[in-house]
N, C-alpha and C positions, 0 to 999 in steps of 0.2 A: 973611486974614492972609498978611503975605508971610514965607514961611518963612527964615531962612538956619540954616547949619550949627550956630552957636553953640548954639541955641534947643534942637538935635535932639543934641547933645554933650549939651547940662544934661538932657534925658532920660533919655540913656543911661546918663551918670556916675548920678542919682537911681536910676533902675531897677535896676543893676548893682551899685550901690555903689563902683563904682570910681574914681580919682583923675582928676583934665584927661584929657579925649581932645580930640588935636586934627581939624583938616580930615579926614586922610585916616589917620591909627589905624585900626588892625581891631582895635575892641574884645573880639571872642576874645580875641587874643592879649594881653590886658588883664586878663583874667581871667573876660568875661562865660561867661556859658551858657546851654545853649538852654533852663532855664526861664526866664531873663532876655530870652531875645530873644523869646519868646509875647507875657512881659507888655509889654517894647518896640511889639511889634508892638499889641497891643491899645491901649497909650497911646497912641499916635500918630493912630490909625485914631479912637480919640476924639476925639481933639486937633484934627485936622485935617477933623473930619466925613465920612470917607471909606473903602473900601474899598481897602485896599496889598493887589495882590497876592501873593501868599504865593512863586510862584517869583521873582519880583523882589527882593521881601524875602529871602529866605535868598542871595542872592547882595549884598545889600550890606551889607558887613561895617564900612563905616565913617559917619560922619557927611554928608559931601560923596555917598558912594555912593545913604543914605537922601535927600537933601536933594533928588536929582536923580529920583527918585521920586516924591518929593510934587510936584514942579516938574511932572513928564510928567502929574501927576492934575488940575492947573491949572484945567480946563476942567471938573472934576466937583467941584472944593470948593464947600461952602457958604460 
C-alpha cells in the first residue's frame, strides 16, 4: 500500500478524536496525548505491517512528519 498523509490524518483525527489535521499540524497541539499517540503508534505498526521505531515516532508530531517514516520502512513493508 502506498501510503500518503491523508490516510495517516484519518488515523490520527479517529485515534484522537480530534477535528481535520492537515499535512503538517502537530497534533499535540490539537489536543492529542500521549495515550493517543501509543495507540497511534500501535495502529499504524498494524496498519502498515511494520515496526515504527519508537525515537522516530515521538519526534513526529505531524502527519507529513509520520508519512516520511513509513516512506524510510518502504523496504521492510509487507
Amino acid at each position: 500500500m502506498q501510503w500518503e498523509w491523508e490516510q495517516i490524518a484519518e488515523v490520527v483525527c479517529s485515534v484522537g478524536q480530534i477535528g481535520p489535521v492537515g499535512p503538517d499540524d502537530d497534533f499535540y497541539d490539537l489536543g492529542f496525548s500521549s495515550i493517543n499517540s501509543l495507540e497511534l503508534l500501535i495502529q499504524l505498526e498494524t496498519l502498515c505491517n511494520a515496526t515504527i521505531p519508537d525515537d522516530r515516532f515521538i519526534e513526529a508530531r505531524t502527519p507529513r512528519g509520520i508519512l516520511q517514516i513509513i516512506h524510510s520502512l518502504d523496504g521492510t513493508l509487507a
